[in-house]
N, C-alpha and C positions, 0 to 999 in steps of 0.2 A: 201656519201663521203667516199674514202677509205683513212685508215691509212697509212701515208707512212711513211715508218721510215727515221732516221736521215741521211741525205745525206754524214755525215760525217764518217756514219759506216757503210759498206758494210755486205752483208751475210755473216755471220762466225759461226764455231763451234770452242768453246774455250775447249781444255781438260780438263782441272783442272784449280783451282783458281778463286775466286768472279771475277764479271764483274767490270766496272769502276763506280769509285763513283760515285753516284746520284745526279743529278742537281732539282736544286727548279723548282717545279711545277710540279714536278711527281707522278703519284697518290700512293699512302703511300698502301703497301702490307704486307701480315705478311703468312710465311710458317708455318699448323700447323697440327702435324702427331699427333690424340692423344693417348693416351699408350695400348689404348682397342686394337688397331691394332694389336701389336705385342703379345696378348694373344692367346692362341688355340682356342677362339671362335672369330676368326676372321668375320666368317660373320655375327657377332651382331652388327661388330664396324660399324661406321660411318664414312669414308675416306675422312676428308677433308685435303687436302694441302695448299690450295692458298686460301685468303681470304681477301676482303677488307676489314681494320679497321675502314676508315674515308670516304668513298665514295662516292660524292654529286652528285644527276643528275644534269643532263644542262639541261633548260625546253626549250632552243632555238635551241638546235638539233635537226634535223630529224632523224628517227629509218631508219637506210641503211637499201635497198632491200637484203632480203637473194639470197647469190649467191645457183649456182646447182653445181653438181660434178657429177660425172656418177656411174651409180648404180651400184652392182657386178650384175658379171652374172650368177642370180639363179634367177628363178620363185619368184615374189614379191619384189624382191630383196633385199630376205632372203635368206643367204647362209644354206647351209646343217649342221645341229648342230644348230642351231641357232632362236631364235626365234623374233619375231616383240614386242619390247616396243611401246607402243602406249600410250603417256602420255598430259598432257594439256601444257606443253613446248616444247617438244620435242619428238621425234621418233628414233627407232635405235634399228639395231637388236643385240640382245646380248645372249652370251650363253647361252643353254638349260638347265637347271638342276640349273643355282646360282642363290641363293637367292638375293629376291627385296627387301631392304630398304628405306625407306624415298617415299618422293612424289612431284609432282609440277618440281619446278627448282632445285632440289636437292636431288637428288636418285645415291642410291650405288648397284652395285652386285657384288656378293660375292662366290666366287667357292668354292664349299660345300667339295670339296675333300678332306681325312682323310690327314693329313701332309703339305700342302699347306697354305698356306696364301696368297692370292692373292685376288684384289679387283680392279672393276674400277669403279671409280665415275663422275658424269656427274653433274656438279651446276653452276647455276646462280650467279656471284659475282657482278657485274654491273647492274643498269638498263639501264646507256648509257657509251660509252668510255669517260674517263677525262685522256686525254694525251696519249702516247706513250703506248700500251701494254706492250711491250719487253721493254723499262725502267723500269715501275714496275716489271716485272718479276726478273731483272738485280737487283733494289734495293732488293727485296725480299730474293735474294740467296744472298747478300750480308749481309743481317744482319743476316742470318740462319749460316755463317759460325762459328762464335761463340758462338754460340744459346744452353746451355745445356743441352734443349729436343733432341738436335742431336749429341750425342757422336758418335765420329769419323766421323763428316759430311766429304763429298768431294764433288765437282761437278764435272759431267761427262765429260757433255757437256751442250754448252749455244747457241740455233740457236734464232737470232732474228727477222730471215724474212723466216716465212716458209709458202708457196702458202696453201689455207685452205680456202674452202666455197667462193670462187670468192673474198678472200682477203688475210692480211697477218696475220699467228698466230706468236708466242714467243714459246720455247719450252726449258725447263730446264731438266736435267737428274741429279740426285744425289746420293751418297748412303750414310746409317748409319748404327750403331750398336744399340740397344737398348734390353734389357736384352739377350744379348748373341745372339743376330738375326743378322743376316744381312743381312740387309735390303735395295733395292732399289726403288725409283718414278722416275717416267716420268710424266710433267706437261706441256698439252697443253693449252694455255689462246688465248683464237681468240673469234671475233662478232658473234652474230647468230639473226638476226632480230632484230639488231639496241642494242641488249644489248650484254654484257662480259658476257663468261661463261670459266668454266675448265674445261678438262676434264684429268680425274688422271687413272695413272697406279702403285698402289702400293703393290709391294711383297716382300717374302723372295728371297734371291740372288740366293739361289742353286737353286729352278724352274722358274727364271726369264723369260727365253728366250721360252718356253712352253707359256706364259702369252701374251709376244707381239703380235701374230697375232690375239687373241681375243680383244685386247686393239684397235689395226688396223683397224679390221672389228667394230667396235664398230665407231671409230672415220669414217669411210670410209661411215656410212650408216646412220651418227647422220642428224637427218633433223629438221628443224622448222616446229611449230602446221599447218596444213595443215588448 
């Protein structure tokens, strides 16, 4: 079964400002960036953003068929730079040279470059969907706008129906400051073989745009356990 979003909200990207308040029965999210990120040994931290706090399976769900998406065009299809993650969740080729943290449904890498801070994380928040993605998503940036841990939050943008693995994902952009950093994420939340997973883009703001096409090819090549 595919998620369809609310018929009463069409595709949008919202600039700036939380989404609309949260209706009951949506699954309760919590955004949380923690402070190891924004220290100089960025690739020890651990990237989590998006995280259920309360999250119950449904035992009367079926796990959806993972959809396909077309491979790039390189030998394996591994692009040039790049190497094959080959994990017991997931697969997906990711930069040469950054460091592998964590394991299973929840590994980080980490670009080892001297000045940089950049990370992308790939984790399991879900064992199945409970409601709307993009509402959780939508409540989640909404309670982050006055959230402490994120002096001077803003949201970028809010896409709630984005095509992704033969379904639909939720996709948040935001940015903060945190000890003098400025700092930006990109938070994809979509299915992957019947469960929720994220997958995160978080850096500092000056080599942002250096980061997205490894974040791209990351998401473009993410597959389920063969």
């Amino acid at each position: 079964m595919t998620l369809q979003p609310p018929p009463a909200e069409p595709t949008a990207e919202t600039p700036a400002g939380p989404p609309a308040s949260p209706a009951r029965g949506r699954p309760p999210w919590q955004l949380i960036v923690p402070a190891a990120v924004f220290t100089a040994a960025l690739a020890a931290a651990v990237v989590t953003v998006v995280a259920f706090t309360s999250q119950g399976q449904d035992p009367g769900r079926e796990n959806r068929a993972r959809g396909t998406t077309s491979s790039p065009a390189a030998p394996g299809g591994v692009p040039d730079g790049y190497r094959r993650y080959q994990g017991p969740a997931f697969t997906a080729a990711v930069p040469e040279g950054w460091k592998e943290e964590g394991s299973g449904d929840d590994v980080t890498f980490t670009d080892p470059a001297q000045g940089v801070k950049r990370g992308v994380s790939i984790q399991r928040v879900a064992s199945s969907p409970q409601g709307d993605l993009a509402d959780g998503l939508a409540d989640a940036a909404q309670k982050t706008q006055d959230d402490p841990d994120y002096p001077g939050y803003r949201q970028e943008s809010f896409k709630r129906d984005v095509p992704y693995q033969g379904g639909r994902a939720a996709e948040l952009q935001f940015t903060f400051a945190r000890d003098g950093v400025p700092t930006r994420v990109r938070v994809r939340v979509f299915e992957l073989g019947g469960a929720v997973y994220q997958a995160i883009l978080i850096g500092d703001q000056q080599h942002w745009d250096e980061g997205v096409p490894y974040y791209e090819t990351v998401l473009r090549t993410l597959r389920g356990p063969s």
